[in-house]
PDB file of the backbone (N, CA, C, O) and the ligand in Angstrom, with CONECT records:
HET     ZN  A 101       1
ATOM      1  N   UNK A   1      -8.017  26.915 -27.447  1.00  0.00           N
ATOM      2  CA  UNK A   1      -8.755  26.263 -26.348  1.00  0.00           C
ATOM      3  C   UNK A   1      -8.334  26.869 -25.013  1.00  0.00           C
ATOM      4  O   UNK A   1      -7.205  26.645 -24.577  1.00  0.00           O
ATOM      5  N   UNK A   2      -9.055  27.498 -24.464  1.00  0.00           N
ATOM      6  CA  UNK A   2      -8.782  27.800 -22.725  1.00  0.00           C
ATOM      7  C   UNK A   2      -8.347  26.891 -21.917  1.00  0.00           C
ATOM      8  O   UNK A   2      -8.775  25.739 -21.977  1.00  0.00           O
ATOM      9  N   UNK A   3      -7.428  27.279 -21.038  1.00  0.00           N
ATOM     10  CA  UNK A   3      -7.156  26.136 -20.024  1.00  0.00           C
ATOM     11  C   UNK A   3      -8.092  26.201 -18.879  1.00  0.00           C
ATOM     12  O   UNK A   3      -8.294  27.190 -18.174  1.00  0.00           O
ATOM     13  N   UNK A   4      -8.764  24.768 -18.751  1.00  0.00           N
ATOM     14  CA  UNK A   4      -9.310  24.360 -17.590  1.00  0.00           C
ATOM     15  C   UNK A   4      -8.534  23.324 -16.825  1.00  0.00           C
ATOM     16  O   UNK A   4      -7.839  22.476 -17.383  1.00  0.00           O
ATOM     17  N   UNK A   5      -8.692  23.436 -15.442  1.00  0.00           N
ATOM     18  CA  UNK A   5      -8.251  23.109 -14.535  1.00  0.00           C
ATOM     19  C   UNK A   5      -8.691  21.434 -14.551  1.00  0.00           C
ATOM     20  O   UNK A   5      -9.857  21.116 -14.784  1.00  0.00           O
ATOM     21  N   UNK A   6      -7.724  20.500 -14.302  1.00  0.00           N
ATOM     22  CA  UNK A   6      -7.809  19.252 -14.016  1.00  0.00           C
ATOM     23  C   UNK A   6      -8.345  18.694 -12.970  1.00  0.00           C
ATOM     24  O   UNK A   6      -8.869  17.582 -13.039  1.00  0.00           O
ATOM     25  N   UNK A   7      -8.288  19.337 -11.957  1.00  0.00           N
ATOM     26  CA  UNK A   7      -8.834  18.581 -10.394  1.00  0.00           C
ATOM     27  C   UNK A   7     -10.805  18.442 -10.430  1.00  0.00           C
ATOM     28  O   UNK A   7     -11.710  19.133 -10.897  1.00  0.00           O
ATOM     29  N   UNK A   8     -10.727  17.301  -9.745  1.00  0.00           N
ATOM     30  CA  UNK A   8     -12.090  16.418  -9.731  1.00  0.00           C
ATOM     31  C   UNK A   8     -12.887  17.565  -8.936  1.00  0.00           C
ATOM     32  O   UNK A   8     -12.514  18.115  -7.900  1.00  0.00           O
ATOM     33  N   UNK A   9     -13.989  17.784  -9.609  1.00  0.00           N
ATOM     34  CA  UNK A   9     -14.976  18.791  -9.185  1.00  0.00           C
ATOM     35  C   UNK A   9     -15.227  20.313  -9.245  1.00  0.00           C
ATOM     36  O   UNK A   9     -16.137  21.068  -8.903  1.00  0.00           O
ATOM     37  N   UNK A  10     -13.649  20.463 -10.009  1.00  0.00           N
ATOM     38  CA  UNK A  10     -13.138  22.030 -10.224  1.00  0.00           C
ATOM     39  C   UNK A  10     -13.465  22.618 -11.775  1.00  0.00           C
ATOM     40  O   UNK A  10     -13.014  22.127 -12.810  1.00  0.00           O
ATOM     41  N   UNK A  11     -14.210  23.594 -11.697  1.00  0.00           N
ATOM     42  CA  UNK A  11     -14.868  23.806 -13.459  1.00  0.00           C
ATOM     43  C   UNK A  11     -14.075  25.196 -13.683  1.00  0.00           C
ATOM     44  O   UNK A  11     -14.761  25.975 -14.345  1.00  0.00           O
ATOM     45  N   UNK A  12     -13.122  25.592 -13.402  1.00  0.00           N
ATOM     46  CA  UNK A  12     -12.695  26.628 -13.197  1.00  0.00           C
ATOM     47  C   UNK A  12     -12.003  26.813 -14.542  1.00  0.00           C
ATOM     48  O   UNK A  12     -11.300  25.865 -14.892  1.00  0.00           O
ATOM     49  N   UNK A  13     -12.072  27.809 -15.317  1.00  0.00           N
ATOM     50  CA  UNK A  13     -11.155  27.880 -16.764  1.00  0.00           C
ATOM     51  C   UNK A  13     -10.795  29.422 -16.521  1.00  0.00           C
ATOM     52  O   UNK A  13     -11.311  30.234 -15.753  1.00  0.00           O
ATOM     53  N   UNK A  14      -9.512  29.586 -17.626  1.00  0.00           N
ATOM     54  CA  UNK A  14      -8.573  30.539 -17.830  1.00  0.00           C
ATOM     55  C   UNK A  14      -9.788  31.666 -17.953  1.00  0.00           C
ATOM     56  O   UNK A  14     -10.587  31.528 -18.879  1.00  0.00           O
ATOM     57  N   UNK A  15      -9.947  32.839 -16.985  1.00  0.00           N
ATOM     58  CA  UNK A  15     -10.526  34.037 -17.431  1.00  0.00           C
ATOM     59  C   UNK A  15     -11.817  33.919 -16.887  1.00  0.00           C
ATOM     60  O   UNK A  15     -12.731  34.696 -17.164  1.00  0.00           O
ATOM     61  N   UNK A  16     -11.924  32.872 -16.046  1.00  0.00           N
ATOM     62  CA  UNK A  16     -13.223  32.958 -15.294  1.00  0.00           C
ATOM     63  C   UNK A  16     -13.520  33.876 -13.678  1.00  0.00           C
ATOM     64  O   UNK A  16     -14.522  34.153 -13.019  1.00  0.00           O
ATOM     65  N   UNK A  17     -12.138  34.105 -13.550  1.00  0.00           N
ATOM     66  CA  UNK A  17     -12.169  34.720 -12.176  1.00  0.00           C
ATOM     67  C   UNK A  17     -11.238  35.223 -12.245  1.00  0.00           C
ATOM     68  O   UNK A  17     -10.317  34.693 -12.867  1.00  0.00           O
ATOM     69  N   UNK A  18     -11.043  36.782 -11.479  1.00  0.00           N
ATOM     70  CA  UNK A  18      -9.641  37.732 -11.855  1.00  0.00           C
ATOM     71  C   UNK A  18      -9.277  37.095 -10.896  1.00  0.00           C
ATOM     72  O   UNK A  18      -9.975  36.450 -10.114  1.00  0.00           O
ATOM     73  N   UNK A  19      -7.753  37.295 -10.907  1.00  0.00           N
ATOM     74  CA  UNK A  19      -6.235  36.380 -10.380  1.00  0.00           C
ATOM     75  C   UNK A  19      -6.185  35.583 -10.027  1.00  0.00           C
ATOM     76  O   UNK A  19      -5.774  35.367  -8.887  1.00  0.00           O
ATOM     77  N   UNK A  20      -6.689  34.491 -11.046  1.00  0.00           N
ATOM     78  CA  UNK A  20      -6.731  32.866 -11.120  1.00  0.00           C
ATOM     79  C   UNK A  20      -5.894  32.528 -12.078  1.00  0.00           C
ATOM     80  O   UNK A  20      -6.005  32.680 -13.294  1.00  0.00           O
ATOM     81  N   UNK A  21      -5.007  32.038 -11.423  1.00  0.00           N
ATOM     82  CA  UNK A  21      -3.148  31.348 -12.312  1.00  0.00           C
ATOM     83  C   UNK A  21      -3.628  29.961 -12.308  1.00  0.00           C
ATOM     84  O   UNK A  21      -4.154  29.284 -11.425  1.00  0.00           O
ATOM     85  N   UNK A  22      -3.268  29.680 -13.690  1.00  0.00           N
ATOM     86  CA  UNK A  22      -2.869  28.674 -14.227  1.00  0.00           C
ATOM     87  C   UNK A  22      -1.608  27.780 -13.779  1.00  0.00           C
ATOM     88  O   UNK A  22      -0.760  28.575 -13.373  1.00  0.00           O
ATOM     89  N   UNK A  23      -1.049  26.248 -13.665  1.00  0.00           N
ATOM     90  CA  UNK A  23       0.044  25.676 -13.272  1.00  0.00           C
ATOM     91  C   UNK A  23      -0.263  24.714 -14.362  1.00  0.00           C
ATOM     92  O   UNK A  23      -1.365  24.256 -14.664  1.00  0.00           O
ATOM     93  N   UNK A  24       1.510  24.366 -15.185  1.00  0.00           N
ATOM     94  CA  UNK A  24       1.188  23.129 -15.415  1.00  0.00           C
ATOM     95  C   UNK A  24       2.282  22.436 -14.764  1.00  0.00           C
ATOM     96  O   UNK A  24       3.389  22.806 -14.374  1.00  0.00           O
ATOM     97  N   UNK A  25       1.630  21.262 -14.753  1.00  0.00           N
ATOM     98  CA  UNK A  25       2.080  19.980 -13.962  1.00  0.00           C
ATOM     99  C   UNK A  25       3.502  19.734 -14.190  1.00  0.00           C
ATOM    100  O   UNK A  25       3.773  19.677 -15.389  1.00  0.00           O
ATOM    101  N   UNK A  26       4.662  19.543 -13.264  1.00  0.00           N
ATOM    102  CA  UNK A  26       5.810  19.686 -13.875  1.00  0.00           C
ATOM    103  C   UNK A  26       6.232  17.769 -14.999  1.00  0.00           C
ATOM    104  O   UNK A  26       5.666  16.679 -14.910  1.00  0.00           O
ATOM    105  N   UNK A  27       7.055  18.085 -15.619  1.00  0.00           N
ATOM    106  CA  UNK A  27       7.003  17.118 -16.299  1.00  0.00           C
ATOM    107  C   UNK A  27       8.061  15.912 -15.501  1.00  0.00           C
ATOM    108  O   UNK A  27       8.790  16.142 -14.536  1.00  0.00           O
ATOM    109  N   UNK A  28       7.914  14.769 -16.122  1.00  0.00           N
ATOM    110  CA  UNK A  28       8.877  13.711 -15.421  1.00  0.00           C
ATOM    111  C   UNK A  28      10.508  13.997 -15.058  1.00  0.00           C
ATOM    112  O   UNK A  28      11.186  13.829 -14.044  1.00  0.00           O
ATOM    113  N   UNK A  29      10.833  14.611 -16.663  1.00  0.00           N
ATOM    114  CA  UNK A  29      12.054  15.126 -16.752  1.00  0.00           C
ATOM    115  C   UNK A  29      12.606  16.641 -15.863  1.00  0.00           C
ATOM    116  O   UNK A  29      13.776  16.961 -15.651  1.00  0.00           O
ATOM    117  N   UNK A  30      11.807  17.121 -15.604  1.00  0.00           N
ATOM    118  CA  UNK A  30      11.801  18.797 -15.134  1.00  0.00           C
ATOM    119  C   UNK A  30      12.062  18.125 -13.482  1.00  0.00           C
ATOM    120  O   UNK A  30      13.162  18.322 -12.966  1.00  0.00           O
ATOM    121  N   UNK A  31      10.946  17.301 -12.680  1.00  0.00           N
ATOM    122  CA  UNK A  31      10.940  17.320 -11.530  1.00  0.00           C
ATOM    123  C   UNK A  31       9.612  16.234 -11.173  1.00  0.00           C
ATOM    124  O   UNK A  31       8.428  16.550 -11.061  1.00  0.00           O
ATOM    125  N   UNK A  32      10.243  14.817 -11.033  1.00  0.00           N
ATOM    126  CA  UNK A  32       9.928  13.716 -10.792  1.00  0.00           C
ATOM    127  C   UNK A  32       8.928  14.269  -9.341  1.00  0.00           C
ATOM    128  O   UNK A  32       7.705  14.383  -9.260  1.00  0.00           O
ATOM    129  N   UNK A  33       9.673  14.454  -8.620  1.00  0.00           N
ATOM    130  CA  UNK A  33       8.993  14.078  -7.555  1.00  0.00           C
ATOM    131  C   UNK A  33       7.884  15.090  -7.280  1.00  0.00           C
ATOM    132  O   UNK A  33       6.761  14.625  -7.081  1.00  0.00           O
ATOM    133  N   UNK A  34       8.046  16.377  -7.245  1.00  0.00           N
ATOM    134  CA  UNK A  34       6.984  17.398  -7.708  1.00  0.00           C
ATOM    135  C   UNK A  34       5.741  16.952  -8.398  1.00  0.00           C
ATOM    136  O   UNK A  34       4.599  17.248  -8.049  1.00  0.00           O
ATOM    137  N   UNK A  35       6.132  16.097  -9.568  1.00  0.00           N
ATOM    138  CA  UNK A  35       4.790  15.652 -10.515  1.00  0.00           C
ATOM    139  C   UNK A  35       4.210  14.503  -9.387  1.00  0.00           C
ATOM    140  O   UNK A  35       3.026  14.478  -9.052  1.00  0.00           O
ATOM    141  N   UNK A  36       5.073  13.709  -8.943  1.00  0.00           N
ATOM    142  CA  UNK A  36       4.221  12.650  -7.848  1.00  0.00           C
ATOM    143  C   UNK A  36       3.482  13.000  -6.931  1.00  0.00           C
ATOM    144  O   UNK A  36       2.577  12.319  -6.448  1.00  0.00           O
ATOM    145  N   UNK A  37       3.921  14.490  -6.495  1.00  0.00           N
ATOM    146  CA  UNK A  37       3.079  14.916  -5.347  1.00  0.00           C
ATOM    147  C   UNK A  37       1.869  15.283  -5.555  1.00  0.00           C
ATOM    148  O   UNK A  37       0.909  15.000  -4.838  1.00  0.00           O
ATOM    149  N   UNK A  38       1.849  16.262  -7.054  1.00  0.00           N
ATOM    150  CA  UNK A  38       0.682  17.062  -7.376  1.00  0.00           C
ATOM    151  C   UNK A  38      -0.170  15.719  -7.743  1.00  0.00           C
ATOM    152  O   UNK A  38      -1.296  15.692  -7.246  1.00  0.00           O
ATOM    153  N   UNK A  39       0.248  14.493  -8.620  1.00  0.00           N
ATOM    154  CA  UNK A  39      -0.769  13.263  -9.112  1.00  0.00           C
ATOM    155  C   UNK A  39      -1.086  13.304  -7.920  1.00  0.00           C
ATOM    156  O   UNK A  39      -2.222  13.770  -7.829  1.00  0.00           O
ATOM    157  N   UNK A  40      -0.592  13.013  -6.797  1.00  0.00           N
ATOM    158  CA  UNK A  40      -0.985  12.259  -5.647  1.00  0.00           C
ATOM    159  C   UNK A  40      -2.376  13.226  -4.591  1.00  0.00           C
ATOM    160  O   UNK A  40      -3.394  12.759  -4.081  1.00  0.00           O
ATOM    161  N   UNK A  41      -1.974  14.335  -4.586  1.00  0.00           N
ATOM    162  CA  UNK A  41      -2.785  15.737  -4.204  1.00  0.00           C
ATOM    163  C   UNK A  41      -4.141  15.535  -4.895  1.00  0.00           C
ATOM    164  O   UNK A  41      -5.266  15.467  -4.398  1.00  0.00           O
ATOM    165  N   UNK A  42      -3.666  15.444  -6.393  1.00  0.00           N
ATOM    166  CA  UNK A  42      -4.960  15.655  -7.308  1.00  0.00           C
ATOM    167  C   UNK A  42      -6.130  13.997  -6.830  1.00  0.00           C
ATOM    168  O   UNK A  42      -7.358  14.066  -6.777  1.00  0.00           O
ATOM    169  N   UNK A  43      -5.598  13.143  -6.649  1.00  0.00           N
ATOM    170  CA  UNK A  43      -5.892  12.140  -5.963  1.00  0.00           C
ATOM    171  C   UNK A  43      -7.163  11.758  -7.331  1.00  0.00           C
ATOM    172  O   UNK A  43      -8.389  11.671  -7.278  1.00  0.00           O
ATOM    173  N   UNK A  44      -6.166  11.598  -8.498  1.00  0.00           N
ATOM    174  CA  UNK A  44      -7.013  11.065  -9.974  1.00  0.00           C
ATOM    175  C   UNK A  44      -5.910   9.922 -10.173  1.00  0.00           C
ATOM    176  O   UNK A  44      -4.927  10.029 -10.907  1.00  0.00           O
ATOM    177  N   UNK A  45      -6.232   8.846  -9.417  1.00  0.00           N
ATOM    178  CA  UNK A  45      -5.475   7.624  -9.208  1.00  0.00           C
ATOM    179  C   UNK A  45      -5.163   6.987 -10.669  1.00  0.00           C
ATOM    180  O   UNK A  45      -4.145   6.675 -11.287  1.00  0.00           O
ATOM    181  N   UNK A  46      -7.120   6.942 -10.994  1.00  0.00           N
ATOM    182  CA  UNK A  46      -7.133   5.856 -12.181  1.00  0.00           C
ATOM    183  C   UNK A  46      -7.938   6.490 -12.797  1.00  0.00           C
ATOM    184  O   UNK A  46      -8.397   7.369 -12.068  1.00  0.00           O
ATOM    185  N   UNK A  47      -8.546   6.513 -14.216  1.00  0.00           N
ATOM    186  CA  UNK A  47      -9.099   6.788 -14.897  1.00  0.00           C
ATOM    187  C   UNK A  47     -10.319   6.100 -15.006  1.00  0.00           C
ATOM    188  O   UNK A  47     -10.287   4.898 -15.271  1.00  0.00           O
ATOM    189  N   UNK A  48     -11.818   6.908 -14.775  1.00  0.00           N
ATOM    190  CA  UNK A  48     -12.837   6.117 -14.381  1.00  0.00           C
ATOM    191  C   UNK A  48     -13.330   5.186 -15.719  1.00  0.00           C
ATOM    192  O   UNK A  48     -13.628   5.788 -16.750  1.00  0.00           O
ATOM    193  N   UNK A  49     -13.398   3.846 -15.678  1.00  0.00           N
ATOM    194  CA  UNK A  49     -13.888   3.474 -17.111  1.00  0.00           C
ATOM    195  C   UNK A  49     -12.787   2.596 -17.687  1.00  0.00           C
ATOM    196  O   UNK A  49     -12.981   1.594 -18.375  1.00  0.00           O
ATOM    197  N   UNK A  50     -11.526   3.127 -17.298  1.00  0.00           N
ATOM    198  CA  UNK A  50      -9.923   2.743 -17.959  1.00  0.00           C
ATOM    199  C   UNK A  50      -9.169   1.996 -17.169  1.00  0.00           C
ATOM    200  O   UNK A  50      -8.211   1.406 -17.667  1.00  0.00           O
ATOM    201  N   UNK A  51      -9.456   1.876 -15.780  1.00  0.00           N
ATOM    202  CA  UNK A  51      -8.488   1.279 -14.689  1.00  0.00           C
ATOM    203  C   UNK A  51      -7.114   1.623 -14.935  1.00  0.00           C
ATOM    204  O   UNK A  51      -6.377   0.987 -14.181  1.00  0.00           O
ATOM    205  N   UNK A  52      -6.414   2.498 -15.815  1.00  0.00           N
ATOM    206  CA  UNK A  52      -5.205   2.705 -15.699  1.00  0.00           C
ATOM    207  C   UNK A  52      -4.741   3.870 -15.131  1.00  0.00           C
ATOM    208  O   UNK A  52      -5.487   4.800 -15.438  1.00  0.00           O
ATOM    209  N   UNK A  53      -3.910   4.178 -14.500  1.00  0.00           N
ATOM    210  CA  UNK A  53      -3.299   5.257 -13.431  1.00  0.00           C
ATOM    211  C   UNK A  53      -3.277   6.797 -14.488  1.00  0.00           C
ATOM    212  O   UNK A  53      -2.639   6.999 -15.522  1.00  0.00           O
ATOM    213  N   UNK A  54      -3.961   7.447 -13.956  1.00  0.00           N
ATOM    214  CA  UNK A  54      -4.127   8.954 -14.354  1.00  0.00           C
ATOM    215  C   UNK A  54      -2.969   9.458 -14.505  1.00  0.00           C
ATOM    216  O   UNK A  54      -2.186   9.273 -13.574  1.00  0.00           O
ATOM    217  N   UNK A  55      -2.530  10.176 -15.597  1.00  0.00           N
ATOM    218  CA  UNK A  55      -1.279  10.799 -16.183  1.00  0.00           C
ATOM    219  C   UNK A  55      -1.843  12.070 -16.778  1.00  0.00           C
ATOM    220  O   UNK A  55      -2.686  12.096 -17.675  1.00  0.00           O
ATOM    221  N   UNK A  56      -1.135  13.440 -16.015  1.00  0.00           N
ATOM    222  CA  UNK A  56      -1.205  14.476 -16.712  1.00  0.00           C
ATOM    223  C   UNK A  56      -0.684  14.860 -17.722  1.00  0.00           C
ATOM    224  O   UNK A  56       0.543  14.759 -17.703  1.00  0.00           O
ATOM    225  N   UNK A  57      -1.363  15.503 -19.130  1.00  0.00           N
ATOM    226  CA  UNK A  57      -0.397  15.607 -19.934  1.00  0.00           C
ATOM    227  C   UNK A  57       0.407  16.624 -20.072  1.00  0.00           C
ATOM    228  O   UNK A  57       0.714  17.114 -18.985  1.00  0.00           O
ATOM    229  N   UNK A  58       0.995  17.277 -21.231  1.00  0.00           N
ATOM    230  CA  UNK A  58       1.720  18.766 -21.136  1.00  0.00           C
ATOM    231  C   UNK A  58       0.727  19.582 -21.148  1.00  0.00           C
ATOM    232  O   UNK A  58       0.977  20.764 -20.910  1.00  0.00           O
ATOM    233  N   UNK A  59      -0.598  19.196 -21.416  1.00  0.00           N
ATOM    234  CA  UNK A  59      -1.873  20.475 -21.436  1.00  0.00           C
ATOM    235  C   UNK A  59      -2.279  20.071 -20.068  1.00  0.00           C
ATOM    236  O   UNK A  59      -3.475  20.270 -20.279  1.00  0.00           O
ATOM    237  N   UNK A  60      -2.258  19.704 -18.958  1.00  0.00           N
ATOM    238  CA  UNK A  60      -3.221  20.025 -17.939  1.00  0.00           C
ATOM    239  C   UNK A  60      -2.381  20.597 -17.405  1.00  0.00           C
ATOM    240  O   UNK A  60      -1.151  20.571 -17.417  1.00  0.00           O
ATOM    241  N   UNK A  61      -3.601  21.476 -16.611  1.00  0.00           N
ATOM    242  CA  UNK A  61      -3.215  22.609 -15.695  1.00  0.00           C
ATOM    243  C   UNK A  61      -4.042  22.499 -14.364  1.00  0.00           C
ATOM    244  O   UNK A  61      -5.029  21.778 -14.221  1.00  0.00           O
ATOM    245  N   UNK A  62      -3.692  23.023 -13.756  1.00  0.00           N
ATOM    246  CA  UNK A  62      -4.121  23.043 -12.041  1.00  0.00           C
ATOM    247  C   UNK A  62      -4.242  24.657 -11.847  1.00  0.00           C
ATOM    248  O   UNK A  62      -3.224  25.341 -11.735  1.00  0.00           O
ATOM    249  N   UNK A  63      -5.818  25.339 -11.805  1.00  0.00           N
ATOM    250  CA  UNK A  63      -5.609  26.537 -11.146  1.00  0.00           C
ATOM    251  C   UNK A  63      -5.184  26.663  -9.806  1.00  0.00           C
ATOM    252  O   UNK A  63      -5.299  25.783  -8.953  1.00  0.00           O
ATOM    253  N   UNK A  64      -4.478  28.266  -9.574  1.00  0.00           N
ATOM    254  CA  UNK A  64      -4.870  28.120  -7.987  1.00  0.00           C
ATOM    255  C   UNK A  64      -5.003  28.125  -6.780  1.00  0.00           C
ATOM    256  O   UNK A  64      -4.246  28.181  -5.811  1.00  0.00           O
ATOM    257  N   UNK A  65      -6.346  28.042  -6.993  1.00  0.00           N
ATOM    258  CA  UNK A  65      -7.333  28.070  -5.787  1.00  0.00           C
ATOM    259  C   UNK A  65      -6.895  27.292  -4.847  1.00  0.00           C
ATOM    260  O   UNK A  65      -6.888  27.541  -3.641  1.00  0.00           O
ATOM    261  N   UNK A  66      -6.260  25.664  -5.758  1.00  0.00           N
ATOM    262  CA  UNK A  66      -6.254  24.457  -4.909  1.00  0.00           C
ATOM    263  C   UNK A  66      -4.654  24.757  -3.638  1.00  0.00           C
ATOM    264  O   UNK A  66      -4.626  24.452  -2.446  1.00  0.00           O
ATOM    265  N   UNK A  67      -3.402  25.500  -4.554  1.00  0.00           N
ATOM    266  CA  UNK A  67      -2.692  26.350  -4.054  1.00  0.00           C
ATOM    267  C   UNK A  67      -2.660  26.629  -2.812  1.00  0.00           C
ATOM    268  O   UNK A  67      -2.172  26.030  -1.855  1.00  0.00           O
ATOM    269  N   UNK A  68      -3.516  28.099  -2.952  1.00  0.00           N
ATOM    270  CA  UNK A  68      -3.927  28.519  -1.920  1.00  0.00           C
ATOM    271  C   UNK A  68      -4.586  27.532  -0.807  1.00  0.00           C
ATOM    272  O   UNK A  68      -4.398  27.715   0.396  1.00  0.00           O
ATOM    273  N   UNK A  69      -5.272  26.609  -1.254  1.00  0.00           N
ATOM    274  CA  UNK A  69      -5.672  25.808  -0.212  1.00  0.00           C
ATOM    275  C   UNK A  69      -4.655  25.028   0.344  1.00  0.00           C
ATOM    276  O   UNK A  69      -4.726  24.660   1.516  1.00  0.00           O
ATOM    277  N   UNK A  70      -3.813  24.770  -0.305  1.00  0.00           N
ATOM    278  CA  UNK A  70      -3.007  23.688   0.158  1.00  0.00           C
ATOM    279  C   UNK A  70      -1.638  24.627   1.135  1.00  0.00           C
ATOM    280  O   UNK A  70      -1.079  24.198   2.145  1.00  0.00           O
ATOM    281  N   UNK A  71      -1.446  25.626   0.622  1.00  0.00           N
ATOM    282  CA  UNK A  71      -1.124  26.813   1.788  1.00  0.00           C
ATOM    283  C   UNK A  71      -1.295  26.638   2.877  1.00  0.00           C
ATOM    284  O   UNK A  71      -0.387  26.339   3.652  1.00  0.00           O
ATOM    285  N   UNK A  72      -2.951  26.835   3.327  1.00  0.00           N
ATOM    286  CA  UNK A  72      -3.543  27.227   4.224  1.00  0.00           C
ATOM    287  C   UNK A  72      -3.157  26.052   5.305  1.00  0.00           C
ATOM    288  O   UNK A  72      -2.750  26.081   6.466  1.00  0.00           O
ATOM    289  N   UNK A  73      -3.559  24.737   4.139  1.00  0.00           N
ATOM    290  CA  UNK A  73      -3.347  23.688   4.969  1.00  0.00           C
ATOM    291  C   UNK A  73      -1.904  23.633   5.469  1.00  0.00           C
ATOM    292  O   UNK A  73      -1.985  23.899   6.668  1.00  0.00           O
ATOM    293  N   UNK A  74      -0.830  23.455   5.203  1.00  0.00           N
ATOM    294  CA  UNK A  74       0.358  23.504   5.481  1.00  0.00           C
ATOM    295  C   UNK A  74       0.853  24.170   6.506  1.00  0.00           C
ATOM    296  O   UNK A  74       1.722  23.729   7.259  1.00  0.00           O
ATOM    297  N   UNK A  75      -0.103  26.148   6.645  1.00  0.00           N
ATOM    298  CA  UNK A  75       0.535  26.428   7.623  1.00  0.00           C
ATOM    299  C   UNK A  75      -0.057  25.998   9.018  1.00  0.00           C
ATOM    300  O   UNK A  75       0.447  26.083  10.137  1.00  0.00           O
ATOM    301  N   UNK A  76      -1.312  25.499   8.602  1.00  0.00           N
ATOM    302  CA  UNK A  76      -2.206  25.184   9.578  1.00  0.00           C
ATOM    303  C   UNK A  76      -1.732  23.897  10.231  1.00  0.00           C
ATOM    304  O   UNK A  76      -1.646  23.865  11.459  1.00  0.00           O
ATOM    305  N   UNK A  77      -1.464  22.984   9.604  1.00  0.00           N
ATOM    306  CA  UNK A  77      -0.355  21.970  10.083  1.00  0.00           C
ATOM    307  C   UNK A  77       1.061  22.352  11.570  1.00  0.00           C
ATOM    308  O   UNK A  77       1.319  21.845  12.662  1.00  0.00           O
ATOM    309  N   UNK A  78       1.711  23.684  10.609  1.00  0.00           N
ATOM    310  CA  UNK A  78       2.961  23.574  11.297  1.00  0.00           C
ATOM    311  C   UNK A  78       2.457  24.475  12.475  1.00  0.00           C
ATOM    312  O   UNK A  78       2.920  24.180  13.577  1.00  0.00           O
ATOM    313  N   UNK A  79       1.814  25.250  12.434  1.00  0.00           N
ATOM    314  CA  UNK A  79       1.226  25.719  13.593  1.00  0.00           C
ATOM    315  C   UNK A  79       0.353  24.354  14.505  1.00  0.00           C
ATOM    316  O   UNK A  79       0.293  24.688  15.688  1.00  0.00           O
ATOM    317  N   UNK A  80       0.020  23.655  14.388  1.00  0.00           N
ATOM    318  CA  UNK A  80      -0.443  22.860  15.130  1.00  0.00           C
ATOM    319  C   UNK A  80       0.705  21.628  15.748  1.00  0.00           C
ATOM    320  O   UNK A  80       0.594  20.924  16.752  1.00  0.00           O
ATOM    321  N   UNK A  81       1.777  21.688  14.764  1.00  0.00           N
ATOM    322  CA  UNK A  81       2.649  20.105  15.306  1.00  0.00           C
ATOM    323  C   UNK A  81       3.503  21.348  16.111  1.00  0.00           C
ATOM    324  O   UNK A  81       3.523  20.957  17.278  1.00  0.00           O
ATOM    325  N   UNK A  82       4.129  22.495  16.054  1.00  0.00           N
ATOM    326  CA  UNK A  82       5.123  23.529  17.101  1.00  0.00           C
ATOM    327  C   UNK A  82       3.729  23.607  18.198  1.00  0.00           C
ATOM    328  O   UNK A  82       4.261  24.065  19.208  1.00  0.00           O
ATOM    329  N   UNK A  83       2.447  23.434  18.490  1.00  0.00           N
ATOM    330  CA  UNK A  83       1.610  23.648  19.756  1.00  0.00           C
ATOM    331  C   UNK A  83       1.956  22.245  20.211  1.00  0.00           C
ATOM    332  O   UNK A  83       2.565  22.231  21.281  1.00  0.00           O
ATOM    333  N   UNK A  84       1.732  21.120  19.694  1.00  0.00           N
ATOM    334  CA  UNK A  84       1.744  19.906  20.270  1.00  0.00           C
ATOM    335  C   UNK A  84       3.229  19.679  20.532  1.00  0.00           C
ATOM    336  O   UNK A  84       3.382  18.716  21.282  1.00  0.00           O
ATOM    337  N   UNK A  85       4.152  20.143  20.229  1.00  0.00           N
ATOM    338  CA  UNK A  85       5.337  19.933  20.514  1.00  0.00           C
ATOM    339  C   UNK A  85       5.882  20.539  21.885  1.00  0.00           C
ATOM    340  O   UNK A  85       6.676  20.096  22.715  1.00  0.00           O
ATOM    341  N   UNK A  86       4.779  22.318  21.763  1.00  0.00           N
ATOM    342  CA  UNK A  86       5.438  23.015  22.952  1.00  0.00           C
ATOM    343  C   UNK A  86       4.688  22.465  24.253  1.00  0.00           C
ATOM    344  O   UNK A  86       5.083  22.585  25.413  1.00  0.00           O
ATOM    345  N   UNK A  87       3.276  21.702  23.717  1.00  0.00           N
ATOM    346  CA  UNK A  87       2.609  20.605  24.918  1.00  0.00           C
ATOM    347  C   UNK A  87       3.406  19.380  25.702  1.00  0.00           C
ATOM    348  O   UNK A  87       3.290  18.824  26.794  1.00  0.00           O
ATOM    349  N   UNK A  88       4.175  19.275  24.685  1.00  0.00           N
ATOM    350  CA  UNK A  88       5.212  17.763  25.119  1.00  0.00           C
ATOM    351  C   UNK A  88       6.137  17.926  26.047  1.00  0.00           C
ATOM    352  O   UNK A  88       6.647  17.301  26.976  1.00  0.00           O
ATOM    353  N   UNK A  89       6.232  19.440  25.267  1.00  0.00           N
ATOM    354  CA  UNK A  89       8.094  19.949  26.252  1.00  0.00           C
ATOM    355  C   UNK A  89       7.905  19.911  27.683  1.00  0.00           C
ATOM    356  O   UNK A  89       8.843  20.169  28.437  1.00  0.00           O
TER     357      UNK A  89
HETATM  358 ZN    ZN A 101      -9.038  24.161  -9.948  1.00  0.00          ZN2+
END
């Protein structure tokens, strides 16, 4: 079975696009808080239908694209709070 990507709206699978990496989700034991961030990122609260809180298993994966986005965002962040900071000074 190919790995496809878990995130809501993303159809993206293993071999659909050259240098598209695969992640899997780190596990509870590996790195608690890491896995809270990515659940929390992936923002798959509850399971539609199930009302119970979305849990990745050892097969989901996160390509990524989302990565890179979340990059972008980050540096785009710290570049903006060091402008508002050098506004304050
Ligand atoms: Zn994806």
């Amino acid at each position: 079975m190919p790995d496809s990507c878990c995130a809501i709206g993303c159809t993206n699978r293993r071999g659909d696009k050259p240098g598209l990496c695969f992640y899997r989700i780190p596990s509870e034991k590996e790195n608690p808080e890491r896995r809270r961030l990515w659940i929390c990122a992936l923002r798959r609260a509850s399971v539609p239908g199930e009302g119970k809180q979305w849990q990745p298993s050892k097969y989901t994966r996160l390509c990524s694209e989302h990565f890179i986005k979340a990059l972008t965002f980050a540096s785009t962040m710290k570049n903006f709070l060091s402008f508002t900071s050098q506004t304050a000074a």
